[in-house]
C-alpha positions as CSV (number, residue, x, y, z in Angstrom):
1,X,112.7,99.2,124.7
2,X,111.2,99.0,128.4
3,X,108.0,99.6,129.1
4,X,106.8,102.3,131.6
5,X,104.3,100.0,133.2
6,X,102.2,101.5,135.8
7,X,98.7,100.2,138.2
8,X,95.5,102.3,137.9
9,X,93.3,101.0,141.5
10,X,89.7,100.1,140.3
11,X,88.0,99.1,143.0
12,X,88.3,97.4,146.3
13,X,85.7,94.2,147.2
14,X,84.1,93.4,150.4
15,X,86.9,90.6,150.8
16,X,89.6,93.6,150.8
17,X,91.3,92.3,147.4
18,X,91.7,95.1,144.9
19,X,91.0,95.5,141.2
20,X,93.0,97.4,138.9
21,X,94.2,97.7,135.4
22,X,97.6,97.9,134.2
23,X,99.2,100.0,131.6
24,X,102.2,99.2,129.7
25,X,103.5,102.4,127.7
26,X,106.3,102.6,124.8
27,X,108.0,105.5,124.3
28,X,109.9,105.9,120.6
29,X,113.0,107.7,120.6
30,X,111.1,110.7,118.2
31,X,107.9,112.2,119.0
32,X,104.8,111.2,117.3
33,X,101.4,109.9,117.5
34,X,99.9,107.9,120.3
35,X,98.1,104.7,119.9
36,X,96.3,103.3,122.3
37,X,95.2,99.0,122.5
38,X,93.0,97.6,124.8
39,X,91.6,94.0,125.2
40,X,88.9,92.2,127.1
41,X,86.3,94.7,127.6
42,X,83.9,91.8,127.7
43,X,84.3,89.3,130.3
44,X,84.1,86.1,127.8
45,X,86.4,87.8,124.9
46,X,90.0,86.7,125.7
47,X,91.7,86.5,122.8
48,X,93.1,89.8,122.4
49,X,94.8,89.5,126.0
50,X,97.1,86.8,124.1
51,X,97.6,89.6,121.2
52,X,98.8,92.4,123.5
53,X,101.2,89.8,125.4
54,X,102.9,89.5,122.1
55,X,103.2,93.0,121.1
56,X,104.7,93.7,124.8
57,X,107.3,90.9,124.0
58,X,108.2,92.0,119.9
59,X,108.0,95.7,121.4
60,X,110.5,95.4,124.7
61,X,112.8,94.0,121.7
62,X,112.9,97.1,119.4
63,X,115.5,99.5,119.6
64,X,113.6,103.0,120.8
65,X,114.3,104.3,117.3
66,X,112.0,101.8,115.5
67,X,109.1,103.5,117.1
68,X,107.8,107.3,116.0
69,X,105.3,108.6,119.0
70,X,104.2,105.8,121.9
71,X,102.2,102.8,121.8
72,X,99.5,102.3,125.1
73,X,98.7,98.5,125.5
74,X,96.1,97.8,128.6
75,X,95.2,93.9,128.5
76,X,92.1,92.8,130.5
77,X,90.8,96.3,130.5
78,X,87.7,94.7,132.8
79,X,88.9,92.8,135.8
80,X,85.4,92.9,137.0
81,X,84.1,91.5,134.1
82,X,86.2,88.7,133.3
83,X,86.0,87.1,136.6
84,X,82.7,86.2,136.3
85,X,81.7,83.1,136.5
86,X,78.5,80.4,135.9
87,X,79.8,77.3,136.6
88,X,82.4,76.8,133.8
89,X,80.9,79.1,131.8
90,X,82.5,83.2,131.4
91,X,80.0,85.8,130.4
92,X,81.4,89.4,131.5
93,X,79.6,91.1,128.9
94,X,77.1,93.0,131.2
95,X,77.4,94.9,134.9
96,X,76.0,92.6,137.2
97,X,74.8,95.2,139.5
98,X,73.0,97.5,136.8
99,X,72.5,95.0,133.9
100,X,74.1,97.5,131.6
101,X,76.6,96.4,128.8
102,X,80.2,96.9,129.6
103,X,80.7,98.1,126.1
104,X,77.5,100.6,125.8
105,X,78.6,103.0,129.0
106,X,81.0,105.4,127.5
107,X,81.0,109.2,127.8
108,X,80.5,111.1,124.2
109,X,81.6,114.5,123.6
110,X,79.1,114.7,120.7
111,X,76.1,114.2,123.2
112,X,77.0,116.8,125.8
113,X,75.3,119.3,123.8
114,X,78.5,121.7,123.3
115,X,78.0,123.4,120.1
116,X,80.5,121.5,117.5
117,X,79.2,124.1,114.4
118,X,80.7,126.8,116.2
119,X,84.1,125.3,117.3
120,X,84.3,124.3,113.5
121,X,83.3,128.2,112.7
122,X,85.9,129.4,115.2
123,X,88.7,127.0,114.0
124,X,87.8,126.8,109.8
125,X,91.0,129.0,109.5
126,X,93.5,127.4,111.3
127,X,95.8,124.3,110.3
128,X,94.6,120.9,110.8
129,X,97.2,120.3,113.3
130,X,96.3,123.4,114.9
131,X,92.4,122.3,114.7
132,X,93.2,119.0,116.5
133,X,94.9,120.4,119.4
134,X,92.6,123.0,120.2
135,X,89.6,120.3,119.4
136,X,91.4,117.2,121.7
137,X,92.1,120.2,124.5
138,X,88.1,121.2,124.3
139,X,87.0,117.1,124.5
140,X,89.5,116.5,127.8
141,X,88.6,119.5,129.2
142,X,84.8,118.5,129.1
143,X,85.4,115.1,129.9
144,X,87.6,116.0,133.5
145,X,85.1,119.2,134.3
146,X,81.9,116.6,134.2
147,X,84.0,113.7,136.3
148,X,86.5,115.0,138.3
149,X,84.1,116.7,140.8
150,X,81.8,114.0,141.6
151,X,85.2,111.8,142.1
152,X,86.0,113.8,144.6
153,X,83.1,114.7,146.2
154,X,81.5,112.5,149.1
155,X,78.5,110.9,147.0
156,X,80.9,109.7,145.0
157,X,79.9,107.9,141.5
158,X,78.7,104.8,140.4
159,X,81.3,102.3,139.6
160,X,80.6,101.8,136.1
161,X,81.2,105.5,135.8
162,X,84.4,105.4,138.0
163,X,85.5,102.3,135.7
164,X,84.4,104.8,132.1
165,X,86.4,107.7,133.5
166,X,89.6,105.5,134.2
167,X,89.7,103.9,131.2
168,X,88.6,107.1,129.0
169,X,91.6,109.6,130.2
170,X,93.9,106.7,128.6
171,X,92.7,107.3,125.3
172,X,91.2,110.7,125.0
173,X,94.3,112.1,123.6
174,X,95.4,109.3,121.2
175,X,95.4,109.1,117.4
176,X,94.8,105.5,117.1
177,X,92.6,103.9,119.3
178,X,92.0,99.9,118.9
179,X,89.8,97.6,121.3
180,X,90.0,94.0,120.8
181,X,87.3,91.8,121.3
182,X,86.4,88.4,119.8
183,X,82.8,87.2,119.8
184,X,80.6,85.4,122.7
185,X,79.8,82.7,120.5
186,X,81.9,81.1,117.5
187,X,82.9,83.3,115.0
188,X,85.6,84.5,112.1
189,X,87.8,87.6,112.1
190,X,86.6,90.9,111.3
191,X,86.5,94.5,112.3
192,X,84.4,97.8,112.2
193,X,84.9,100.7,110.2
194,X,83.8,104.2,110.1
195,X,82.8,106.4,107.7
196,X,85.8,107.5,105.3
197,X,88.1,105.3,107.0
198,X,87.4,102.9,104.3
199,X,91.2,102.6,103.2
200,X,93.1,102.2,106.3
201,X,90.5,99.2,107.0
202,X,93.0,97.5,104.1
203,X,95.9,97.9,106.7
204,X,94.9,94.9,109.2
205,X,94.8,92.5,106.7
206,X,91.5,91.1,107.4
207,X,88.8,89.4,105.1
208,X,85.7,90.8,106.4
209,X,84.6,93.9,108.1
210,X,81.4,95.9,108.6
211,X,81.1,99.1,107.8
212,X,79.3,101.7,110.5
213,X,76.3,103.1,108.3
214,X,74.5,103.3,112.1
215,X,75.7,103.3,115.4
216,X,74.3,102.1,118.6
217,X,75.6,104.2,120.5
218,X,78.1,104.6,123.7
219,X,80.1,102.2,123.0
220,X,84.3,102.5,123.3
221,X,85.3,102.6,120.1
222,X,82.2,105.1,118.8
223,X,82.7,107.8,122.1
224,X,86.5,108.3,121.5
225,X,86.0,108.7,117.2
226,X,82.0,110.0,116.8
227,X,83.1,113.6,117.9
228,X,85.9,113.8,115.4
229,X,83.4,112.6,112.6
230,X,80.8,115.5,113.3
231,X,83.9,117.8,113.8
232,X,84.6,117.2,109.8
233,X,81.0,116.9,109.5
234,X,80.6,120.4,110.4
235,X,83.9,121.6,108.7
236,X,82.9,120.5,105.5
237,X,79.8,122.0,105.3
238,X,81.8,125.5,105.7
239,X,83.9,124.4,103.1
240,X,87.0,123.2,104.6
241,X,86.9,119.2,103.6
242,X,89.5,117.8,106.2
243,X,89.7,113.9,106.9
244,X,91.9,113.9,110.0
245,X,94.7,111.6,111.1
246,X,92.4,110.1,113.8
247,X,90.7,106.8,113.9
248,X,89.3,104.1,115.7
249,X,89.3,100.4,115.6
250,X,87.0,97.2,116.8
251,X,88.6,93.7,115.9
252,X,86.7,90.9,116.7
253,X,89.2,88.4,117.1
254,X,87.7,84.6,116.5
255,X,85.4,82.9,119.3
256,X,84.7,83.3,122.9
257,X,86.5,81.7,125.7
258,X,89.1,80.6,123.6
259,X,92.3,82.3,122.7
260,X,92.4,80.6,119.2
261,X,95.9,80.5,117.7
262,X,94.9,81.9,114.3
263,X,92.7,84.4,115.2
264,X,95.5,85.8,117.6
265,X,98.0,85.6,114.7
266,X,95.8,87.8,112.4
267,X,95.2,90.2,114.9
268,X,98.8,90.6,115.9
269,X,99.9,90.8,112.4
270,X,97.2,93.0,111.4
271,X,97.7,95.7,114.2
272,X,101.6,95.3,113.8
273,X,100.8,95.7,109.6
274,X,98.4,98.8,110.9
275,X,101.2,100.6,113.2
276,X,103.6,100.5,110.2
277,X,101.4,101.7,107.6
278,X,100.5,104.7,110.0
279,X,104.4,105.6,110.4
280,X,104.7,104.6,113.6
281,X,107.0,101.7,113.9
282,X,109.7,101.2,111.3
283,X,110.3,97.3,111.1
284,X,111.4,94.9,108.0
285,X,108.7,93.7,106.4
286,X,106.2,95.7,107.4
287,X,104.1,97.4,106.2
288,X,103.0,94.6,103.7
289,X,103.5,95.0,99.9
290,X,99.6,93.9,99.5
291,X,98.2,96.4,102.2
292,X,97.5,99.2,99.8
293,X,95.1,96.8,97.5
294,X,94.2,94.0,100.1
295,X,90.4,92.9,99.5
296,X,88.5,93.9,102.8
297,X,85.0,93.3,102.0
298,X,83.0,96.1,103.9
299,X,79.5,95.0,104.4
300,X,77.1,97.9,105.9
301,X,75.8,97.3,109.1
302,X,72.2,97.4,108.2
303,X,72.8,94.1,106.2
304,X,73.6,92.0,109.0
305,X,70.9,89.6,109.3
306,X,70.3,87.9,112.7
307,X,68.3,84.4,113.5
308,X,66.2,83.7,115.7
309,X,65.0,80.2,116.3
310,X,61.5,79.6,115.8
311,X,60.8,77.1,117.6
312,X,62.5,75.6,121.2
313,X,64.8,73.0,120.7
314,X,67.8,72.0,120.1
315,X,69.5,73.3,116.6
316,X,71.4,70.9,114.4
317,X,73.4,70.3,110.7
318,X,74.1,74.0,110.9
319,X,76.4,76.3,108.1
320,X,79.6,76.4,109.3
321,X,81.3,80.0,110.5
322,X,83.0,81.9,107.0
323,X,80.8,79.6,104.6
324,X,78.6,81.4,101.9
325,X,75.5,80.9,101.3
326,X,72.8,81.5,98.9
327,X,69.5,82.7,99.4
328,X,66.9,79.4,100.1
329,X,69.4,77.3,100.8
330,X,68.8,75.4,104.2
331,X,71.5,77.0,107.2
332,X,70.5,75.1,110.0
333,X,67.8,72.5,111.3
334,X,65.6,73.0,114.5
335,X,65.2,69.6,116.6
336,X,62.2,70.4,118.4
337,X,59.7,68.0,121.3
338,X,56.6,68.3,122.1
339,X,54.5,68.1,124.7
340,X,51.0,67.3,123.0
341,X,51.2,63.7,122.3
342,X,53.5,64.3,119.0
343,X,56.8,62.7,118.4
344,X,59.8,65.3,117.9
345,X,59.9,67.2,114.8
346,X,62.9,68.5,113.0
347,X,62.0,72.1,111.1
348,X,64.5,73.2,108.6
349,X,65.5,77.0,108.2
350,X,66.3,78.5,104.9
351,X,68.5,82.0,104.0
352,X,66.7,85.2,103.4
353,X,69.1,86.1,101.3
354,X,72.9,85.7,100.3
355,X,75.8,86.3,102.3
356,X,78.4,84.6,104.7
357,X,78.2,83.3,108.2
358,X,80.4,85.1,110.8
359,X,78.9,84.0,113.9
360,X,76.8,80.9,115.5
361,X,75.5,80.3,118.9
362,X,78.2,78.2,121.3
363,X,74.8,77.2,123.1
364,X,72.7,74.8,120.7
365,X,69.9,74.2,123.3
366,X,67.4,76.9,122.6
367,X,64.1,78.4,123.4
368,X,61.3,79.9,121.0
369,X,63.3,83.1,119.7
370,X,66.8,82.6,121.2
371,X,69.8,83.5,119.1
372,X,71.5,81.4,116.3
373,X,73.4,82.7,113.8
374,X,74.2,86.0,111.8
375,X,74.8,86.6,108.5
376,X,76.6,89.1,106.4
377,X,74.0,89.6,103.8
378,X,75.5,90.5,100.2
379,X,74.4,94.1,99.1
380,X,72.3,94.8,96.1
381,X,74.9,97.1,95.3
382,X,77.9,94.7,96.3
383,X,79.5,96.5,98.4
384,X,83.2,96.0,99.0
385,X,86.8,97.0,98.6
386,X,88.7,94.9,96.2
């Protein structure tokens, strides 16, 4: 297959270069669903740029019939934010002119205040298919009425509100939306997961995950799916218990500024395992005899566990990223000077509690409550899918 690839503009810089993005687009030879992929919303987080660069090579060799529906891939979704720079270090993960997070700016149909209760009340008889299109028509048609005026008009909009409503339209209609990240720091694989989509977590073929008990709010992944969720929300409640074909995906892909080989491996396996599983791409091998039972452990949200270090310092003989621990057991130790005629000090740190380590500070110079580690705490209740 060839790729219909097209250039969205961005924004122009005082220099008079441009920014833009770039969408490559796959069109099976049968209709179908759409799924969309994006990677490098944050500046630092590279490795799924390496992922989409193989899935445009193993697609562009498919013959148009191995795909049902189209496939969306938009690598270094943030052109502003990867470009920036302090000295050889890449951070990216916040607007420079407004502070805000890159990945906390995103427009959510569930906050606009439109009445979601009544749509379902309108709608309760219809088919699901028939719910979906009228829903997904209702969402895009908010979405252009609140942004395509002030685009136009001479005030024009902020940038990071230019930047939400160019990258938004791409996905606002999909099935299957996925955003690749990896961590700032160092870190394992793992994903989210919403509510209900517990099973379909199986399909990437990863170890860990955590499971969205609570949400922060605005971010990508959580605009495009938290609608759908109170649509079903609502639906249920009238008795009309529908889990829709619709989901949405974060993968954090391995470490920061690094595009580590395994990491990209799992994702691209993973999302290719994903695609198949979903019907969309009919390839040997694929999906993967162990997808329907593979192990994802899904730890809630609200048992991740950060540290903070206690002291200033420099931190030393820490856990290592993936290892277990057990609660008491000493994770790191805090090399700290002083400045009131005492020699240094080194302060051990113990676990609060059991769990595994998915990510560590790259930096291990740090002030009185800087960030070190978290932990997937184990639940009371064990929590998991085996």
């Amino acid at each position: 297959m060839i790729p219909t690839i097209s250039t969205i503009p961005l924004l122009q810089l005082a220099s008079g270069d441009r920014l833009g993005l770039q969408v490559y687009r796959f069109q099976g030879a049968d209709p179908g669903k759409k799924a969309y992929i994006q990677s490098n919303l944050h500046g630092a987080e590279i490795s799924g740029n390496e992922v989409i660069h193989h899935l445009i090579g193993f697609l562009s060799h498919l013959d148009p019939s191995q795909l049902v529906g189209e496939i969306w891939l938009v690598p270094v979704c943030n052109p502003l934010g990867v470009n920036q720079r302090s000295h050889h270090f890449s951070d990216g993960r916040y607007h420079v002119y407004d502070g805000k997070d890159w990945n906390r700016i995103f427009w959510d149909y569930q906050k606009t205040g439109d009445d979601i209760a009544s749509f379902a009340r309108a709608n309760q008889h219809l088919t699901p298919p028939e719910i979906i299109a009228n829903y997904r028509q209702t969402i895009l048609a908010k979405f252009h009425d609140l942004h395509d005026h002030k685009i136009q008009s001479n005030s024009r909009l902020t940038y990071g509100e230019y930047y939400r409503y160019q990258l938004q339209s791409l996905c606002l209609d999909a099935d299957y939306v996925m955003d690749l990240h990896s961590s700032t720091n160092q870190a394992i694989d793992y994903l989210y997961c919403f509510h209900s989509r517990e099973e379909s977590a199986r399909a990437f073929l990863l170890d860990y995950g955590i499971w969205m008990n609570e949400y922060d709010g605005d971010a990508f992944d959580e605009a495009f799916f938290k609608p759908w969720l109170a649509l079903e929300q609502q639906l249920k409640l009238l008795g009309k218990p529908l889990i829709f074909d619709i989901e949405s995906w974060t993968l954090e892909l391995g470490s920061g500024m690094t595009m580590n080989p395994e990491s990209v491996n799992r994702g691209l396996i993973g999302i290719k395992n994903y695609l198949a599983a979903k019907g969309m791409l009919k390839i040997e091998g694929f999906p993967q005899p162990q997808t329907a039972n593979y192990p994802i452990k899904l730890i809630p949200k609200t048992q991740i566990k950060k540290y903070y270090a206690p002291q200033g310092g420099m931190f030393k003989n820490c856990i290592n990223i993936g290892d277990a621990i057990t609660k008491d057991s000493k994770i790191y130790d805090i090399l700290s000077f002083h400045k009131d005629k005492q020699t240094s000090t080194i302060i051990p740190v113990y676990a609060e509690a059991d769990g595994v380590v998915f990510d560590i500070a790259t930096n291990h110079s740090v002030n009185e409550f800087d960030y070190v580690l978290s932990v997937m705490e184990t639940p009371a209740d064990k929590t998991n899918l085996t």
